[in-house]
C-alpha positions in Angstrom: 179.8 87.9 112.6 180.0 90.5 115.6 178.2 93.3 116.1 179.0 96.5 114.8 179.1 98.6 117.4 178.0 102.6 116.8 180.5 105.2 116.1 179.1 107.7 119.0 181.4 110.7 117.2 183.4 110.8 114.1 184.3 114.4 113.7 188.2 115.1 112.7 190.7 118.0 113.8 190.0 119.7 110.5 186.1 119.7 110.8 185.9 120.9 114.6 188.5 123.7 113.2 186.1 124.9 110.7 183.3 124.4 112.6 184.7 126.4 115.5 186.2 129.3 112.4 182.3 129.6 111.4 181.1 130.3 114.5 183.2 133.8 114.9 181.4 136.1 112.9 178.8 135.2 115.0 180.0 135.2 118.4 182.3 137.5 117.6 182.3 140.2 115.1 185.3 142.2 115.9 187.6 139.5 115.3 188.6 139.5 112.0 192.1 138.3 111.4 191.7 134.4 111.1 195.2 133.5 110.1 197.2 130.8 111.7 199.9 133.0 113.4 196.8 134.5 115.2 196.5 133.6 118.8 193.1 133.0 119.0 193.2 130.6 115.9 196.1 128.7 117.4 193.9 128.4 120.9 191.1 126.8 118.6 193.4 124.6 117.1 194.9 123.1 120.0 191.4 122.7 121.8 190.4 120.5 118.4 193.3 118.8 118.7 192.3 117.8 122.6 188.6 117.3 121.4 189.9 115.2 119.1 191.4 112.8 121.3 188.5 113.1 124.0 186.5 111.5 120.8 188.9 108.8 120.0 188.7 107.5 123.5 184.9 107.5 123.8 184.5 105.2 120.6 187.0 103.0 122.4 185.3 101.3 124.9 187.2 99.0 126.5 186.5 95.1 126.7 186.2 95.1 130.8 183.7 97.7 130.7 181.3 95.8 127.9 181.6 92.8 130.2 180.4 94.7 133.1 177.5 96.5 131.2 176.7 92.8 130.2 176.6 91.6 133.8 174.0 94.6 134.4 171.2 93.0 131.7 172.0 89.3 132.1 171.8 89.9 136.2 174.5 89.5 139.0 175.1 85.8 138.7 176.0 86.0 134.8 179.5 85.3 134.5 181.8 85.6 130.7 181.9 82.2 129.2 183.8 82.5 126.1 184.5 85.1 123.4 182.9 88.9 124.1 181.2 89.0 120.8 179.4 86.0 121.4 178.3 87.5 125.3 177.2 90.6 123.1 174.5 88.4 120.5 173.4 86.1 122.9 172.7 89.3 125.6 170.7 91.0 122.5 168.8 87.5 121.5 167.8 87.1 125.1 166.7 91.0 125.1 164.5 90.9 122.6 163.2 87.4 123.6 159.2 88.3 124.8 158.9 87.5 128.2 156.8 90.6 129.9 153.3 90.7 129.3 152.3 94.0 128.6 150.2 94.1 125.3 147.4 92.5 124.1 149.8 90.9 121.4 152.0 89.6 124.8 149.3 88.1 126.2 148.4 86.0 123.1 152.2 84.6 122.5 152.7 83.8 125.9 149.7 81.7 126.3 150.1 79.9 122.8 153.5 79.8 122.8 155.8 80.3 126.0 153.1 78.4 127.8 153.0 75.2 125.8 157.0 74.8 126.0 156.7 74.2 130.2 156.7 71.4 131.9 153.2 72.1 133.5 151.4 72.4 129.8 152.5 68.2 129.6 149.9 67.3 132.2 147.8 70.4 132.5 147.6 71.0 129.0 148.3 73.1 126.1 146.4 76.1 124.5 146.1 76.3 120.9 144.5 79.8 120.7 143.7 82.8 122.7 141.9 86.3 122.8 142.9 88.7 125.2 140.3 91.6 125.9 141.7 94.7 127.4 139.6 96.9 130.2 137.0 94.0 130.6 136.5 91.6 133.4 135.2 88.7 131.7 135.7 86.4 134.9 132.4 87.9 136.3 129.2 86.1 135.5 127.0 89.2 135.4 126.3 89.8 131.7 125.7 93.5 131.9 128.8 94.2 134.1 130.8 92.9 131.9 130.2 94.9 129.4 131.7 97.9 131.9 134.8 99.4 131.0 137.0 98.0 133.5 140.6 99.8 133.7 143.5 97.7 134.4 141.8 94.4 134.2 143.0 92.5 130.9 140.4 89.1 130.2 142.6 86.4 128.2 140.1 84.0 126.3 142.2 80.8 125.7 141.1 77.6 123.7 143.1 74.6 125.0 144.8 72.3 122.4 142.9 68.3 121.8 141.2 66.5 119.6 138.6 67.5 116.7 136.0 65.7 118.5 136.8 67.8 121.6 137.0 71.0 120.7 134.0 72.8 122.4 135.5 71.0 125.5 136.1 73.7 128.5 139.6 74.3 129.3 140.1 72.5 132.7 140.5 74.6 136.3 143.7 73.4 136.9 144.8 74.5 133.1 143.5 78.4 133.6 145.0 78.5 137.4 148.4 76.8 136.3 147.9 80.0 133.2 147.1 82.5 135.8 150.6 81.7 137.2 152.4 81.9 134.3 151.1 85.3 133.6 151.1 86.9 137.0 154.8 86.9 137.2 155.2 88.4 134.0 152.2 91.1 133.9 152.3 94.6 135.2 152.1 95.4 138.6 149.6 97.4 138.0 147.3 94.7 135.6 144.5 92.7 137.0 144.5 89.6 134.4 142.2 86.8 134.2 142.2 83.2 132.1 138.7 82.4 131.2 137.1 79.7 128.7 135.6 80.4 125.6 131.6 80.6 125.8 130.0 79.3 122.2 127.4 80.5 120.7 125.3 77.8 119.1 123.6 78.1 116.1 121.0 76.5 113.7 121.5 76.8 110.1 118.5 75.5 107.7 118.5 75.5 103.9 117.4 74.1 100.5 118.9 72.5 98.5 118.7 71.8 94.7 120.5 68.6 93.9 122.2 68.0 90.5 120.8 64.8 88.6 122.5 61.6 90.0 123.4 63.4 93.4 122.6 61.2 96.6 120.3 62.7 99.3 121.9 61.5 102.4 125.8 62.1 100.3 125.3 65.7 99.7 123.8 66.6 103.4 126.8 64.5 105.0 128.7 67.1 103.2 127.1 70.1 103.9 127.3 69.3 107.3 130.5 68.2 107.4 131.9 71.8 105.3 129.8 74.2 107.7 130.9 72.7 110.7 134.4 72.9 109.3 134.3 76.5 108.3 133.0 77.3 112.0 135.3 75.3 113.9 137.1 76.8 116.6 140.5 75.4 115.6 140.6 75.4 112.3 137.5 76.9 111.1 137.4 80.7 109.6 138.9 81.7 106.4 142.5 81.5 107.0 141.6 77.9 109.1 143.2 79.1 111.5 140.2 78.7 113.9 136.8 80.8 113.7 137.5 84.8 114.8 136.7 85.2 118.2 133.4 87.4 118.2 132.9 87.4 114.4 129.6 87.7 112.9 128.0 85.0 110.7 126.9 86.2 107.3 124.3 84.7 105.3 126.5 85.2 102.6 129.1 83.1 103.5 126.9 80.1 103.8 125.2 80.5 100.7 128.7 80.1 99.3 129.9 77.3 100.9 126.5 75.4 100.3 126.8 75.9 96.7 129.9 74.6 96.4 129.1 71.1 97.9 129.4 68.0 95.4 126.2 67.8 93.6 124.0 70.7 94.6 122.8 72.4 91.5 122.1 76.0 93.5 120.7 77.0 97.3 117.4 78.9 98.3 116.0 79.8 101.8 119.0 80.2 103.9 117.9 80.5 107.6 120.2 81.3 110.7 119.0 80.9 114.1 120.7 81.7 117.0 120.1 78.8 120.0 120.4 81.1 123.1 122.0 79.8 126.1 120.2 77.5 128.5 121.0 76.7 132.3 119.1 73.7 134.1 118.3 73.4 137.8 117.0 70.4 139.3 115.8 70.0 142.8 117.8 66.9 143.6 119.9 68.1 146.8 117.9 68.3 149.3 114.2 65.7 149.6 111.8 67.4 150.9 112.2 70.1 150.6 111.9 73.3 148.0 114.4 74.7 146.1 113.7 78.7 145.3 115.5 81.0 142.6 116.0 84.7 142.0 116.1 85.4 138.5 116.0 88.7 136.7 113.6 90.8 134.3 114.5 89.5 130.6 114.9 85.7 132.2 112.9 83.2 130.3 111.5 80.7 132.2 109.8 78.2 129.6 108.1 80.1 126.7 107.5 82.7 129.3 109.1 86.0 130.0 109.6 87.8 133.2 108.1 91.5 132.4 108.1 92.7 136.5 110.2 96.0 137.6 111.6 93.6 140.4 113.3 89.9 140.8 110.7 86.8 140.8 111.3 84.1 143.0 110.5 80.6 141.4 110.2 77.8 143.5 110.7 74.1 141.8 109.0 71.2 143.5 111.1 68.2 145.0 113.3 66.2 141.9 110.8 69.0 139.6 113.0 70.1 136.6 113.1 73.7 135.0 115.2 75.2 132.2 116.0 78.4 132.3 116.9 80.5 128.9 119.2 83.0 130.2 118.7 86.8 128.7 119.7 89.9 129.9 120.5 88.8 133.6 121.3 85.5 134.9 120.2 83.3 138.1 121.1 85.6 141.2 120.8 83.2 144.0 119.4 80.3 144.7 118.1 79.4 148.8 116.3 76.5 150.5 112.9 76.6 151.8 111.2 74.5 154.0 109.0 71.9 152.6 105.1 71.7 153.6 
């Protein structure tokens, strides 16, 4: 079925008459004899009668120039092939077809959807779901400037496509810079994007739980295990199980309900959530012999002790010596050689 096209005027000879009669009390209030033997009336009549025509022609548009509006969208190398109806719906399809990123909501289907019908997703890989952030810079590894409101930067938060087993595996280097690629030629000019992995949160989750008569110990905490780390999955956890919300809170509530409804517990008490705060290790392996220092900042944990001091603390870890690092409000800053003694 073609296209309709729009009627750009469909006035007749006998409204533009009227129309044009109207306007002479206003215009003009001396004239009053409005008969058709009267000049002025005849005049009006013939100019409809021209307008008329002028309107005919412009809701005629003719085939050659279509085709050369057509060649304008589809670009200088498109050439007719076929009937001009079906040029018309296939130039409209391809139209509406996303391929600029501009939104948030571009971002998003590009990534899971453009992205994962190339030929580089088939080795690089594909990505199952994605967040994009708008005025952040996510990219940078300082926690409290990332938190800055950064105009014209876009951070896209992608989740790349595998197994159950593997899904708080980080999306690979060569997946977010084949990504970056994709994107750069369709963003803005003036959009500063970046393609970053997910960071997870890990939590601990402790509760009781009453068993009905007859219920198996080990059974019913298989279960519960295996629904809670089902509803948080990052794939198909959440609700909808579409995948856990990116930056949702975790309610109490929620867990008290989904522990209740395991196969033979009776009802739940003392629901605990802990959060297990992020951990970096540095071992002193690279160099024997000599000392390894790091700069950390105030709010850095370093064992079951925290740094209180106005100022950065250099720590200095012993040849092969192992520390663990809890990182807070600011992260490792550098990290030197000294010479051993």
């Amino acid at each position: 079925m073609p296209l309709p096209l729009p009627n750009l005027d469909n006035r007749t000879y006998a409204e533009l008459v009227e129309k044009a009669r109207a306007l002479i009390p206003v215009e003009y209030p001396e004239w009053t004899d409005h008969n058709p033997t009267d000049t002025g009336i005849i005049l009006i009549e013939l100019l409809a009668w021209l307008t008329e025509m002028v309107i005919y022609r412009v809701n005629q548009v003719p085939d050659k120039n279509i085709e050369t509006f057509l060649k304008l969208l589809n670009g200088p190398e498109w050439a007719l092939e076929g009937d001009l109806q079906g040029a018309i719906r296939q130039t409209v399809v391809d139209l509406r077809k996303r391929y600029r990123a501009v939104t948030c909501e571009d971002f998003e289907r590009l990534a899971t959807e453009d992205w994962n019908e190339t030929e580089q997703s088939k080795y690089l890989g594909k990505i199952k779901r994605a967040r994009c952030v708008p005025e952040r810079n996510l990219a940078i590894k300082n926690l409290n400037k990332r938190a800055v409101r950064a105009p014209g930067h876009i951070s896209l938060v992608v989740i790349p496509d595998g197994p159950d087993a593997e899904f708080n595996r980080p999306p690979s280097r060569e997946l977010l810079a084949g990504l970056w690629e994709f994107l750069d030629e369709r963003r803005l000019l003036t959009t500063c994007h970046h393609v970053i992995g997910p960071e997870y949160q890990r939590v601990q989750i402790g509760a009781q739980l009453f068993l009905e008569q007859g219920a198996g110990t080990e059974e019913v905490r298989r279960r519960a295990s295996e629904i809670l780390g089902n509803f948080f999955h990052p794939l198909k956890g959440g609700a909808e199980g579409e995948g856990w919300p990116f930056g949702r809170s975790v309610y109490i509530s929620e867990i008290y309900e989904l522990l209740d409804g395991v196969p033979g517990v009776d009802y739940v008490e003392s629901v605990k959530l802990y959060a297990i705060p992020r951990t970096v290790q540095i071992r002193n392996d690279l160099s024997p012999g000599k000392n390894i220092g790091v700069r950390v900042g105030v709010n850095t944990y370093l064992g079951s002790e925290v740094l209180q001091q106005n100022i950065s603390e250099r720590v200095i870890l012993q040849e092969h010596q192992l520390v663990e690092i809890e990182v807070g409000e600011l992260a490792i800053k550098e990290a030197w050689e000294n010479g051993g003694e």
